[in-house]
N, CA, C and O atoms as a GROMACS GRO file, in nm:
protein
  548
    1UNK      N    1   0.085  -0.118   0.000
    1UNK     CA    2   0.000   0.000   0.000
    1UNK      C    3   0.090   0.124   0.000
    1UNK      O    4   0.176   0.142   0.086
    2UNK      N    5   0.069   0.197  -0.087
    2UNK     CA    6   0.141   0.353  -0.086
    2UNK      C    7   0.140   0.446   0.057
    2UNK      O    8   0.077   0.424   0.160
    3UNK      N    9   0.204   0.523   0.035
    3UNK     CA   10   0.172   0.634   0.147
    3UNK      C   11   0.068   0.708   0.128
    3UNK      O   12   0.060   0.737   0.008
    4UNK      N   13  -0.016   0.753   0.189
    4UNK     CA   14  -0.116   0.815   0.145
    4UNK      C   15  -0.040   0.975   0.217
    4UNK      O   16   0.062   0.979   0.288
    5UNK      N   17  -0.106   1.065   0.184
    5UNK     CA   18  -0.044   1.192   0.205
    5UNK      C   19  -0.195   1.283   0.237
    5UNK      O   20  -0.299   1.251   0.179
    6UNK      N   21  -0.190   1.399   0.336
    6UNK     CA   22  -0.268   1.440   0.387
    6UNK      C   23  -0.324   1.574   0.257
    6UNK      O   24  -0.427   1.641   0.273
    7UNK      N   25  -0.244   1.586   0.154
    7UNK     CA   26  -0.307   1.625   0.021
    7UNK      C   27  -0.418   1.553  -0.072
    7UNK      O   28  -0.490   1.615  -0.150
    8UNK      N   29  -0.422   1.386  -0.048
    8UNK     CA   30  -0.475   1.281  -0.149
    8UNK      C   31  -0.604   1.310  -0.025
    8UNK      O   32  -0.702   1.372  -0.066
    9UNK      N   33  -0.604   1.275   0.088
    9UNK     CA   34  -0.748   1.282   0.138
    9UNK      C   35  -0.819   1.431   0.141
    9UNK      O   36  -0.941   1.446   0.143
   10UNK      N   37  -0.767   1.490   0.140
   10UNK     CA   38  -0.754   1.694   0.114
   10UNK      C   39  -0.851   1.674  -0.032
   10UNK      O   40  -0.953   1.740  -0.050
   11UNK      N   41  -0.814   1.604  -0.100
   11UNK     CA   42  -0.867   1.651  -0.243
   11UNK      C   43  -0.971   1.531  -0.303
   11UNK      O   44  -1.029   1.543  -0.411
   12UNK      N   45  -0.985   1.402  -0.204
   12UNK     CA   46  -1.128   1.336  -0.199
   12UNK      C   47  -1.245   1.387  -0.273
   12UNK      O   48  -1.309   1.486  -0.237
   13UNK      N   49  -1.269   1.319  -0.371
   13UNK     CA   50  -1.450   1.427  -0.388
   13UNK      C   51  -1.510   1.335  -0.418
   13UNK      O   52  -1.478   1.247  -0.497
   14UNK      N   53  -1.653   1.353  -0.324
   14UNK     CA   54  -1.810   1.312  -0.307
   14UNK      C   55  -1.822   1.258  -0.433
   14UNK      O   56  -1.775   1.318  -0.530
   15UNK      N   57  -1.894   1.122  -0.449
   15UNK     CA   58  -1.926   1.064  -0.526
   15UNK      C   59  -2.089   1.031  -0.534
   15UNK      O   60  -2.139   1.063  -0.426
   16UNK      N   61  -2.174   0.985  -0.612
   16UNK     CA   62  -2.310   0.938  -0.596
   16UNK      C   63  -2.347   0.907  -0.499
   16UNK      O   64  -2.439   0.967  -0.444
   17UNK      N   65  -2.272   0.778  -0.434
   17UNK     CA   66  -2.315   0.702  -0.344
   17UNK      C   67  -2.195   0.701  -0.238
   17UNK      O   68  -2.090   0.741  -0.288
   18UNK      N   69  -2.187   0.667  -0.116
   18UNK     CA   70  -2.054   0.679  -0.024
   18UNK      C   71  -1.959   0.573  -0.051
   18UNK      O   72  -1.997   0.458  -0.074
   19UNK      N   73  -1.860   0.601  -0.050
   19UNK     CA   74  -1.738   0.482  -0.058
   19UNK      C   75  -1.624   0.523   0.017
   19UNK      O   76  -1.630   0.637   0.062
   20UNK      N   77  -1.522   0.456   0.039
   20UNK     CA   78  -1.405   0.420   0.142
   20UNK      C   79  -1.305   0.385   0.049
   20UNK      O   80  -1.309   0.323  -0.057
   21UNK      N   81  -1.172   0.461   0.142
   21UNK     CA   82  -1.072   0.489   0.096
   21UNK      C   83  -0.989   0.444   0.143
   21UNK      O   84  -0.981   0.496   0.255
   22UNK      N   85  -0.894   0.357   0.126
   22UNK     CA   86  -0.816   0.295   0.201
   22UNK      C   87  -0.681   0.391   0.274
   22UNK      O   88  -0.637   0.484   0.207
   23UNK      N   89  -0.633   0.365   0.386
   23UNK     CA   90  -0.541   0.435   0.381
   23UNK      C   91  -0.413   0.360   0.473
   23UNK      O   92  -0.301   0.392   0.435
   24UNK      N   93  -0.418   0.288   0.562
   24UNK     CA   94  -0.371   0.218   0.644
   24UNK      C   95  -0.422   0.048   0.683
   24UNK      O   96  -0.531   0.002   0.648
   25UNK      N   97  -0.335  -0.016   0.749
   25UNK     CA   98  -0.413  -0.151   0.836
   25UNK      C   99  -0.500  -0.157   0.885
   25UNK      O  100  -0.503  -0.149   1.007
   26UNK      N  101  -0.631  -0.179   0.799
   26UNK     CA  102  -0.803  -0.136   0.911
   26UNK      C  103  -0.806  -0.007   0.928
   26UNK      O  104  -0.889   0.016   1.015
   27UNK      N  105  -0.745   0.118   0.879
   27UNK     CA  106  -0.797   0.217   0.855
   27UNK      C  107  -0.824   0.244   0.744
   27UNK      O  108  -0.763   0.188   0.653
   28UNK      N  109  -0.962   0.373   0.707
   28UNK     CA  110  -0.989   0.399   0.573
   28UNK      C  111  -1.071   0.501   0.630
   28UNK      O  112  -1.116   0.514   0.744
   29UNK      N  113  -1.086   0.597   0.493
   29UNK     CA  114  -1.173   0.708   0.507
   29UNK      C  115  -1.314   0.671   0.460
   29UNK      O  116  -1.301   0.575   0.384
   30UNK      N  117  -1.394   0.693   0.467
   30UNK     CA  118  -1.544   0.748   0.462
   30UNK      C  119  -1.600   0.861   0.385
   30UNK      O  120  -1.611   0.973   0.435
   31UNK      N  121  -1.646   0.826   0.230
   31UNK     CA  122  -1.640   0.939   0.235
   31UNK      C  123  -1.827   0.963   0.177
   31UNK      O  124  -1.862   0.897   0.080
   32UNK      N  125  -1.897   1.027   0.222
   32UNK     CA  126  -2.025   1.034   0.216
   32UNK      C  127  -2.061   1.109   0.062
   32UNK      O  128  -1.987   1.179  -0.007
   33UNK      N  129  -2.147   1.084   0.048
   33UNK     CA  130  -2.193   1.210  -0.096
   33UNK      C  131  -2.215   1.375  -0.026
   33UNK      O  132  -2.208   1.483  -0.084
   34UNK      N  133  -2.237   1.350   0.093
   34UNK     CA  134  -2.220   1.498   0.121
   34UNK      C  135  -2.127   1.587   0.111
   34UNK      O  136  -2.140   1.709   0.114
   35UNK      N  137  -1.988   1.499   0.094
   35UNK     CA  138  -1.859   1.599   0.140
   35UNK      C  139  -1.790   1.517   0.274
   35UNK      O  140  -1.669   1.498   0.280
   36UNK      N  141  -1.864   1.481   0.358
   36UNK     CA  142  -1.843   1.441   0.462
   36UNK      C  143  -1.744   1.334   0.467
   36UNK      O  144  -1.759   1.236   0.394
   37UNK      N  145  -1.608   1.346   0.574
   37UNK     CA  146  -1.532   1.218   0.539
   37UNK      C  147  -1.520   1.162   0.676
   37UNK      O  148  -1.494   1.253   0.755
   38UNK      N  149  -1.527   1.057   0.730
   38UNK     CA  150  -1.512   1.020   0.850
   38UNK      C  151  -1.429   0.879   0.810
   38UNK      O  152  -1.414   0.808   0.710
   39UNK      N  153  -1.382   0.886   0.960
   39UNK     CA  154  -1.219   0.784   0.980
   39UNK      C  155  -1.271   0.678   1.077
   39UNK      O  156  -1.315   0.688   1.192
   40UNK      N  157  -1.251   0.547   0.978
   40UNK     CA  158  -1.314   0.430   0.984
   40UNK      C  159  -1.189   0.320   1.090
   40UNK      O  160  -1.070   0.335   1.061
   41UNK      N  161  -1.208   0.261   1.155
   41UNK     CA  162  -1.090   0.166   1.160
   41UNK      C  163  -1.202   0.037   1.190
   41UNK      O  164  -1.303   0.029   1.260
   42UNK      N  165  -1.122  -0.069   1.091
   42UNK     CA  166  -1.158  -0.224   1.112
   42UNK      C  167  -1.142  -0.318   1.134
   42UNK      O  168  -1.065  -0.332   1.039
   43UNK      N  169  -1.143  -0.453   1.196
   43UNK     CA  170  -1.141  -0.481   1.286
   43UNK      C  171  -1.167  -0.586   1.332
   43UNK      O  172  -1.287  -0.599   1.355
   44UNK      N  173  -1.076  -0.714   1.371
   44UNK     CA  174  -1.158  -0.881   1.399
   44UNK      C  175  -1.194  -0.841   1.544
   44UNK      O  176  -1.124  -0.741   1.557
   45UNK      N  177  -1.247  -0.855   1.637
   45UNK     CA  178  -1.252  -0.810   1.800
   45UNK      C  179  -1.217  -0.939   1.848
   45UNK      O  180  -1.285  -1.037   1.817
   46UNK      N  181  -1.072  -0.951   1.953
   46UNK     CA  182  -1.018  -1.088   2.001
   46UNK      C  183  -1.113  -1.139   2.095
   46UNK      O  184  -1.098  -1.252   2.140
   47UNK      N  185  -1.221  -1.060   2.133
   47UNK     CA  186  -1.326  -1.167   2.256
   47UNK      C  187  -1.460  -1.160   2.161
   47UNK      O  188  -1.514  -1.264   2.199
   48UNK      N  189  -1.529  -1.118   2.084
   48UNK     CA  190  -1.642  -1.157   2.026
   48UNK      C  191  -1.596  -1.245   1.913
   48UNK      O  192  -1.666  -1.342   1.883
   49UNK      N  193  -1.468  -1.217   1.837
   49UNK     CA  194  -1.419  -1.310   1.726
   49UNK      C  195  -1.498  -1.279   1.623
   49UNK      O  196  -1.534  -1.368   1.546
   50UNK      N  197  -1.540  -1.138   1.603
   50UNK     CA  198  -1.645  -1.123   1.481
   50UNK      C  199  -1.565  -0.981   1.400
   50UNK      O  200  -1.462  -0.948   1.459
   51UNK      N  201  -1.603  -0.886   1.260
   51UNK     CA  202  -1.532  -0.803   1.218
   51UNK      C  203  -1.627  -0.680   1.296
   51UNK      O  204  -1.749  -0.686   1.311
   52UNK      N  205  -1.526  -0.555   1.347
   52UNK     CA  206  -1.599  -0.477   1.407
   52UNK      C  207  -1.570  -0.337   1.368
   52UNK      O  208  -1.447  -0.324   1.371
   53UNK      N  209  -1.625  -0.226   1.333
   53UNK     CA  210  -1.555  -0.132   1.298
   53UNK      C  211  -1.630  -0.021   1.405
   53UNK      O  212  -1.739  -0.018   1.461
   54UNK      N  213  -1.489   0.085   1.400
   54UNK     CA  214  -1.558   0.221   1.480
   54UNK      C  215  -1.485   0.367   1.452
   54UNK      O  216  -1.364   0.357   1.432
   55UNK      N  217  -1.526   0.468   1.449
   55UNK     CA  218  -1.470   0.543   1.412
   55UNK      C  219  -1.427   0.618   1.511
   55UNK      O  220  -1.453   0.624   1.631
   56UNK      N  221  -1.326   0.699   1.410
   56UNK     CA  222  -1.213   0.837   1.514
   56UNK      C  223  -1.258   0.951   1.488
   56UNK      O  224  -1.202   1.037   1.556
   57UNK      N  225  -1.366   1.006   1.393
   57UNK     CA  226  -1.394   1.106   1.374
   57UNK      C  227  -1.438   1.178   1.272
   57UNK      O  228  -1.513   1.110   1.201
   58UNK      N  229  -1.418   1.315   1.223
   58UNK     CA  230  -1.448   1.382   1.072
   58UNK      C  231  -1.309   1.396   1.041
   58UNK      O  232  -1.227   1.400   1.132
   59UNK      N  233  -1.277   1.402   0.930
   59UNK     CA  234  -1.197   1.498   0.848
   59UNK      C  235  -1.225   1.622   0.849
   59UNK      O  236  -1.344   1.619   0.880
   60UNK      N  237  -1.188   1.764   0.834
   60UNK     CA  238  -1.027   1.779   0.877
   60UNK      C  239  -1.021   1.811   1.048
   60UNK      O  240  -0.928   1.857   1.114
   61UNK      N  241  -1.097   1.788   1.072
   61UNK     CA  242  -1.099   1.741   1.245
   61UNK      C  243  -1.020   1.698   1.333
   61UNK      O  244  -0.974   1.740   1.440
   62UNK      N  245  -1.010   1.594   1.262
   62UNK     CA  246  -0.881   1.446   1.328
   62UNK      C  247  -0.814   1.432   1.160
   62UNK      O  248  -0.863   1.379   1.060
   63UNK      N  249  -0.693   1.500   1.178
   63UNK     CA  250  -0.564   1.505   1.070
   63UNK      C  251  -0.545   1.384   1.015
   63UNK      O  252  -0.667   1.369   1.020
   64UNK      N  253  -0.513   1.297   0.975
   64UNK     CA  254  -0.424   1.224   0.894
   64UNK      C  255  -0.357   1.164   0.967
   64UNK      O  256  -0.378   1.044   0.983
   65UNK      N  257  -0.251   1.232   1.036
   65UNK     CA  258  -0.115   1.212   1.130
   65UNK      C  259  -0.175   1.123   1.289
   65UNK      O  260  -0.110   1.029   1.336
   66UNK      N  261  -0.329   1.186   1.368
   66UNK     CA  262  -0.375   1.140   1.492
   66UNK      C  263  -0.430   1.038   1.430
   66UNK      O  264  -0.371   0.935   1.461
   67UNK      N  265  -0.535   1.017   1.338
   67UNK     CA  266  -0.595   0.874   1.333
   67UNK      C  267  -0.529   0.734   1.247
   67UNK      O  268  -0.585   0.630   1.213
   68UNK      N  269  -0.366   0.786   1.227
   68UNK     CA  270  -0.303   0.676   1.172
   68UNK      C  271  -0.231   0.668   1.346
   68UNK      O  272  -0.210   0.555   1.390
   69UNK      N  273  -0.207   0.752   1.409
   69UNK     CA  274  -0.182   0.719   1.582
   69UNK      C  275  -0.279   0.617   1.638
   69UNK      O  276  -0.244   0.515   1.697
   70UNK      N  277  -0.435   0.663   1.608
   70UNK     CA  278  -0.526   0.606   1.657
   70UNK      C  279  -0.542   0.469   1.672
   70UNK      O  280  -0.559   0.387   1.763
   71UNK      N  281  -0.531   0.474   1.548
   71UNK     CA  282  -0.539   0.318   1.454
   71UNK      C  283  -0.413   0.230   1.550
   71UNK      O  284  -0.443   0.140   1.628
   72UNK      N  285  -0.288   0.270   1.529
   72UNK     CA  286  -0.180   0.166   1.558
   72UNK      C  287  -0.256   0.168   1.705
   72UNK      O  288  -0.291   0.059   1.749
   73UNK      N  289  -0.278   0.264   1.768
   73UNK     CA  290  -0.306   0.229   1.879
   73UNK      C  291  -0.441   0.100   1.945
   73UNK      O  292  -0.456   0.038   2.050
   74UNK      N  293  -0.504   0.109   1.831
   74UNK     CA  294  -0.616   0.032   1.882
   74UNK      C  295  -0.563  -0.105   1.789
   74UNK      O  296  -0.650  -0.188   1.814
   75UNK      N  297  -0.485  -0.158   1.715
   75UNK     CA  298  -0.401  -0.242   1.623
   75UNK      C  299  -0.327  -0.304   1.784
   75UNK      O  300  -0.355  -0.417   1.823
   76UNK      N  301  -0.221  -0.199   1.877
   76UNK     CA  302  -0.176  -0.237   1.986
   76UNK      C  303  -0.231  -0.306   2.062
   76UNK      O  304  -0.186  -0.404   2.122
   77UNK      N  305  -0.391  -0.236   2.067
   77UNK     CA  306  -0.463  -0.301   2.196
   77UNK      C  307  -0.565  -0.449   2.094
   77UNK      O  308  -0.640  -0.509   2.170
   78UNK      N  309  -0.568  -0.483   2.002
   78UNK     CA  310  -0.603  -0.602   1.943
   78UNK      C  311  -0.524  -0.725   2.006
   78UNK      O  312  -0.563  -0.812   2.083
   79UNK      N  313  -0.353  -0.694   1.924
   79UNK     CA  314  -0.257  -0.763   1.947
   79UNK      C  315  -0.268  -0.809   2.123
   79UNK      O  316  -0.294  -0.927   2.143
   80UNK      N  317  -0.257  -0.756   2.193
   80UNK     CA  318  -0.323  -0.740   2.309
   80UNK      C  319  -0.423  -0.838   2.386
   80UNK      O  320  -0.401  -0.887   2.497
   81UNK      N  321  -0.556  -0.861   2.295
   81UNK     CA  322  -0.637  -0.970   2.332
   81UNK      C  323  -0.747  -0.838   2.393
   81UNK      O  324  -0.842  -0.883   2.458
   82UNK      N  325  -0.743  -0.682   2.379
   82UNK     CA  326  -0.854  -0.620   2.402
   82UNK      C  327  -0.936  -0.575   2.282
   82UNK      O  328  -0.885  -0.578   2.170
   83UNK      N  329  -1.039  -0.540   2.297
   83UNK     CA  330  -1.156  -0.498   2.205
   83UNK      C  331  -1.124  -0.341   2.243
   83UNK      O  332  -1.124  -0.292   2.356
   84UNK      N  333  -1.095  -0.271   2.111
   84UNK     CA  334  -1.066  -0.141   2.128
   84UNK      C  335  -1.225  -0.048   2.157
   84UNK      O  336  -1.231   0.068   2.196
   85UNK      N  337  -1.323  -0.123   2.130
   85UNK     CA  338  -1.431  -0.022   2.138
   85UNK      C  339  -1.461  -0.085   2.287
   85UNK      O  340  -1.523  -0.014   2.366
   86UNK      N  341  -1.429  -0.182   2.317
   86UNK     CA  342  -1.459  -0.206   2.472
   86UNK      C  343  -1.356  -0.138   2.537
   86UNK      O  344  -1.390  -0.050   2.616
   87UNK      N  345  -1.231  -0.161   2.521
   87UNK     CA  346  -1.153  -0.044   2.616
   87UNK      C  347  -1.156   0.074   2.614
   87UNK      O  348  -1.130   0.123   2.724
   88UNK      N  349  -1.192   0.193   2.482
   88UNK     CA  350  -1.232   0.283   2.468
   88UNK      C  351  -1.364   0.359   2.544
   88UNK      O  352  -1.357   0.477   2.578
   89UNK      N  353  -1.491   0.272   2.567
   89UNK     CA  354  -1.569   0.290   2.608
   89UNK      C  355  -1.550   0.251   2.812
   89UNK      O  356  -1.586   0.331   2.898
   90UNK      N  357  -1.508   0.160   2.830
   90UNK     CA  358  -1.470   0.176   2.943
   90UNK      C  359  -1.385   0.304   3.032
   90UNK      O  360  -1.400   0.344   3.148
   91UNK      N  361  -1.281   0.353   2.911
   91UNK     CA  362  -1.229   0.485   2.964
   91UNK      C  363  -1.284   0.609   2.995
   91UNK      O  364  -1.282   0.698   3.080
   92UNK      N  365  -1.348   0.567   2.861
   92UNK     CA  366  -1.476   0.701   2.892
   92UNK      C  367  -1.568   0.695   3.022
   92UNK      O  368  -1.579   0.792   3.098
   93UNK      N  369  -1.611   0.612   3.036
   93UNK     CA  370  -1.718   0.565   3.194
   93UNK      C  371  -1.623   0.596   3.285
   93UNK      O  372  -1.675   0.686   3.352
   94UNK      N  373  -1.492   0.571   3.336
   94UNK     CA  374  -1.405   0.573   3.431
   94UNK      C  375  -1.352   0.735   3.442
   94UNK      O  376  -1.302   0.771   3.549
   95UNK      N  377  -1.362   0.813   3.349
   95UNK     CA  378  -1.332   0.964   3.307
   95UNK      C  379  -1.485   1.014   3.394
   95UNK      O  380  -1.489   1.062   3.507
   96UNK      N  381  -1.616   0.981   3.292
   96UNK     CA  382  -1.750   1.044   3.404
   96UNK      C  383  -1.765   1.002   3.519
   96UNK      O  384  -1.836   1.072   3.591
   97UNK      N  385  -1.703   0.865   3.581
   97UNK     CA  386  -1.722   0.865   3.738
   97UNK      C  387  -1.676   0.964   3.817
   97UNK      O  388  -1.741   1.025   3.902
   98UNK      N  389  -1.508   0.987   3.774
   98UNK     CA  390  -1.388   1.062   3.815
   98UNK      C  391  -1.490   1.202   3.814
   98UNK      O  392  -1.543   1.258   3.910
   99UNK      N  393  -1.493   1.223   3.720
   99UNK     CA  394  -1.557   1.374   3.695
   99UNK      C  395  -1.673   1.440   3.797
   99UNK      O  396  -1.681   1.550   3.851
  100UNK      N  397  -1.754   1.325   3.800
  100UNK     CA  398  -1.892   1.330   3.884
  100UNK      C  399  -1.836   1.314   4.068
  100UNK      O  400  -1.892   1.377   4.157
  101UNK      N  401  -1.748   1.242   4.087
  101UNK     CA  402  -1.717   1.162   4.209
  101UNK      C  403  -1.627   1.295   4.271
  101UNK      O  404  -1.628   1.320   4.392
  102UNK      N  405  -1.551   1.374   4.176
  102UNK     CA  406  -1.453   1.484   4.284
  102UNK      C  407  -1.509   1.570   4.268
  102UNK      O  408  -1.460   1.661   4.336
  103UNK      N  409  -1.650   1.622   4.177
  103UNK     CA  410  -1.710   1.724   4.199
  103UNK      C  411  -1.664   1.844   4.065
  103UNK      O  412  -1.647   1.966   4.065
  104UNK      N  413  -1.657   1.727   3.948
  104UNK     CA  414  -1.526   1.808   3.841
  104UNK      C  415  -1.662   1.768   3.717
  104UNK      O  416  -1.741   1.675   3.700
  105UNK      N  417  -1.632   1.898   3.652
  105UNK     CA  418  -1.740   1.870   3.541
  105UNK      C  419  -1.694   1.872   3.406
  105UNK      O  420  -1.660   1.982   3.362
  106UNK      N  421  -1.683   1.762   3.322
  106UNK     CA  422  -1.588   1.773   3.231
  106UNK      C  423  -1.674   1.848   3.108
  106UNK      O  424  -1.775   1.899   3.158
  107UNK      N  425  -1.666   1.870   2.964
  107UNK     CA  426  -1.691   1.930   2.878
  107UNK      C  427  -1.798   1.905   2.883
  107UNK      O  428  -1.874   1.991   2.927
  108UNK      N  429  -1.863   1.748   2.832
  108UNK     CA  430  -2.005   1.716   2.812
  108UNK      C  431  -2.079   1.730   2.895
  108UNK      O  432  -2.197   1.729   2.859
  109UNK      N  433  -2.060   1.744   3.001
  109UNK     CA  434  -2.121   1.752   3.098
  109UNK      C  435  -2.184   1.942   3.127
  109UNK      O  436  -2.297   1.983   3.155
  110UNK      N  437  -2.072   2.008   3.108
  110UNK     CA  438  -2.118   2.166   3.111
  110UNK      C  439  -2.183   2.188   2.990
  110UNK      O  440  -2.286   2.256   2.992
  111UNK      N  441  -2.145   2.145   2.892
  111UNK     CA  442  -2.210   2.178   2.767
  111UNK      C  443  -2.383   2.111   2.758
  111UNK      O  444  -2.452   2.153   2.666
  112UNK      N  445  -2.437   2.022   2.843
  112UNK     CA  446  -2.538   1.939   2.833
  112UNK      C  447  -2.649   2.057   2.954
  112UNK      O  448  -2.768   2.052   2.982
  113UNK      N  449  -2.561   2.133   2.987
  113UNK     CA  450  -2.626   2.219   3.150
  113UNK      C  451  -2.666   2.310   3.063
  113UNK      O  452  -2.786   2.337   3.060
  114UNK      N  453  -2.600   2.359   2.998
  114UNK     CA  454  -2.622   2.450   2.923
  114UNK      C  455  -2.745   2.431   2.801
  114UNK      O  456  -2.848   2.496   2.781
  115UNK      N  457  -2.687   2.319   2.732
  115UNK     CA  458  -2.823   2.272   2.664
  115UNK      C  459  -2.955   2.284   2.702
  115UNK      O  460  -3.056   2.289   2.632
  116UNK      N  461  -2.940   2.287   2.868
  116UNK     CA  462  -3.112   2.240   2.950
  116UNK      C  463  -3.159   2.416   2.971
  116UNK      O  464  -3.261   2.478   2.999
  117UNK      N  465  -3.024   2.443   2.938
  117UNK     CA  466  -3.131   2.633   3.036
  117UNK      C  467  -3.170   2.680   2.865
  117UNK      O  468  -3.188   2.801   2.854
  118UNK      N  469  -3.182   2.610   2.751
  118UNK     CA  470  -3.225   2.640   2.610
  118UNK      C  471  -3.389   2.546   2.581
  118UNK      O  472  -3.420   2.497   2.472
  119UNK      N  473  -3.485   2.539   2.729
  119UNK     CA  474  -3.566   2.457   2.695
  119UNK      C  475  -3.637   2.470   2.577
  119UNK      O  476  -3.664   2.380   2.497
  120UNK      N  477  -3.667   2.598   2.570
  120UNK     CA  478  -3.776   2.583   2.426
  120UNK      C  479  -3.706   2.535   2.256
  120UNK      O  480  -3.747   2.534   2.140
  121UNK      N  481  -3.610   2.509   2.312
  121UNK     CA  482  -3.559   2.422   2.137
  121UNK      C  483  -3.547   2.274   2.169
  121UNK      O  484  -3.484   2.197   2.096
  122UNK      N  485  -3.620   2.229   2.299
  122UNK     CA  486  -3.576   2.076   2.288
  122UNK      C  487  -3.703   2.008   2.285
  122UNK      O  488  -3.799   2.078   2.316
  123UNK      N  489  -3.722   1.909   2.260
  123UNK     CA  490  -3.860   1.878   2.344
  123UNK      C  491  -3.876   1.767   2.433
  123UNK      O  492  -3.772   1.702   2.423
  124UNK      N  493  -3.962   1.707   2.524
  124UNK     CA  494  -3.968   1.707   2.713
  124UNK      C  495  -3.896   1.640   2.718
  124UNK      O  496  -3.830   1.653   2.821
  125UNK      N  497  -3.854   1.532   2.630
  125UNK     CA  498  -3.816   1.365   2.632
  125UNK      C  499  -3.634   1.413   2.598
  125UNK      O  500  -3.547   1.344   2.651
  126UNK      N  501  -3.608   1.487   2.542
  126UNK     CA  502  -3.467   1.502   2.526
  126UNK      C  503  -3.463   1.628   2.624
  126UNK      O  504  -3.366   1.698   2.597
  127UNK      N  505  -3.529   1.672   2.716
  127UNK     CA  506  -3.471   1.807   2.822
  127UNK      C  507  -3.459   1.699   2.961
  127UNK      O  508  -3.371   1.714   3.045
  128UNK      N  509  -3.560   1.592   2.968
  128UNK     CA  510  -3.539   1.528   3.078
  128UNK      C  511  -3.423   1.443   3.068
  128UNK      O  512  -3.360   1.421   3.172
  129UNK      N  513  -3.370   1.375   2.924
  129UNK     CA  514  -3.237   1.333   2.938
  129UNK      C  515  -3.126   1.427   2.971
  129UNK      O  516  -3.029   1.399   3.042
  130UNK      N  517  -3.151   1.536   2.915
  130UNK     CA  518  -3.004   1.669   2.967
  130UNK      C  519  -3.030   1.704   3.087
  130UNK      O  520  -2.932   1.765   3.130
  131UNK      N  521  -3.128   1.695   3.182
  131UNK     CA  522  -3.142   1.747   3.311
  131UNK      C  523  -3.055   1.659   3.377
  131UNK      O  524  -2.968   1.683   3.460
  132UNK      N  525  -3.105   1.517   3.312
  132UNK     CA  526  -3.099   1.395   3.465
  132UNK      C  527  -2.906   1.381   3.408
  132UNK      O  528  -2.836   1.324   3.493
  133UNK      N  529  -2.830   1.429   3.281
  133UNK     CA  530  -2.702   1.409   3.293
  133UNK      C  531  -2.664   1.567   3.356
  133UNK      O  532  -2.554   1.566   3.412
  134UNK      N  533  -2.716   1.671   3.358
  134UNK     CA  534  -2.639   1.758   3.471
  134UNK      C  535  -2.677   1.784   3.569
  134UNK      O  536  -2.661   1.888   3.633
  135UNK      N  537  -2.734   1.693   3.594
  135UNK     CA  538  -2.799   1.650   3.802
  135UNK      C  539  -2.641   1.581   3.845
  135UNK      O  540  -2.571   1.602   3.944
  136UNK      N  541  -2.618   1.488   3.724
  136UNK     CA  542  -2.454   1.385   3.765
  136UNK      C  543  -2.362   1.518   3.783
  136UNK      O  544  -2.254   1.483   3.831
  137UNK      N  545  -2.366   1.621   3.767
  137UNK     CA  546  -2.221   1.696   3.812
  137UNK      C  547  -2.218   1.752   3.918
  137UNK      O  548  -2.115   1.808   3.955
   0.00000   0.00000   0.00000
């Protein structure tokens, strides 16, 4: 596989229908008919034993340079015998305990408080989910 260069995904263009771009080991771009490119990584998972994919993000968001980091990194944690979307998601839970437990309110969490004092653009069923996550801070 070539090098891919942060000019070749730079100059990607939207096609009819969405297709994927290879760029790395189980990584590839995404690229939607909208314009939209999102960073794919794929994936056998060593405890379900099935193909799993999840993404790192948008383009030009997450560079070129972080989600070929990303990738080896979750490639590391395969080799490993972990499920990168299971260890990923566990970090995250262990980050909102921390956050909630010392009295520390991390981004989503202020940004979701904020969401709730904007009631008249939500409606009841999504204001009672943003209440009951900034009751947790």
């Amino acid at each position: 596989m070539a090098e891919v260069k942060d000019t070749t995904i730079r100059n990607l263009k939207p096609k009819e229908k969405a297709y994927t771009f290879p760029v790395d080991k189980g990584l590839s771009l995404l690229v939607k008919p909208s314009g939209n490119k999102i960073w794919e990584f794929r994936y056998k998972s060593p405890t379900l034993f099935k193909r799993r994919k999840t993404s790192f993000g948008s383009y030009p968001d997450i560079k070129l340079k972080i989600a070929k980091e990303r990738a080896a990194k979750s490639r590391e944690l395969v080799a490993d015998r972990i499920d990168p979307i299971d260890y990923y998601r566990k970090e995250k839970n262990e980050q909102k305990k921390y956050a909630t437990t010392k009295g520390y309110c991390d981004f989503n969490v202020v940004s979701n408080i904020h969401k709730a004092s904007i009631i008249s653009k939500h409606t009841k069923k999504h204001y009672a989910k943003i209440t009951t996550l900034a009751t947790e801070c």
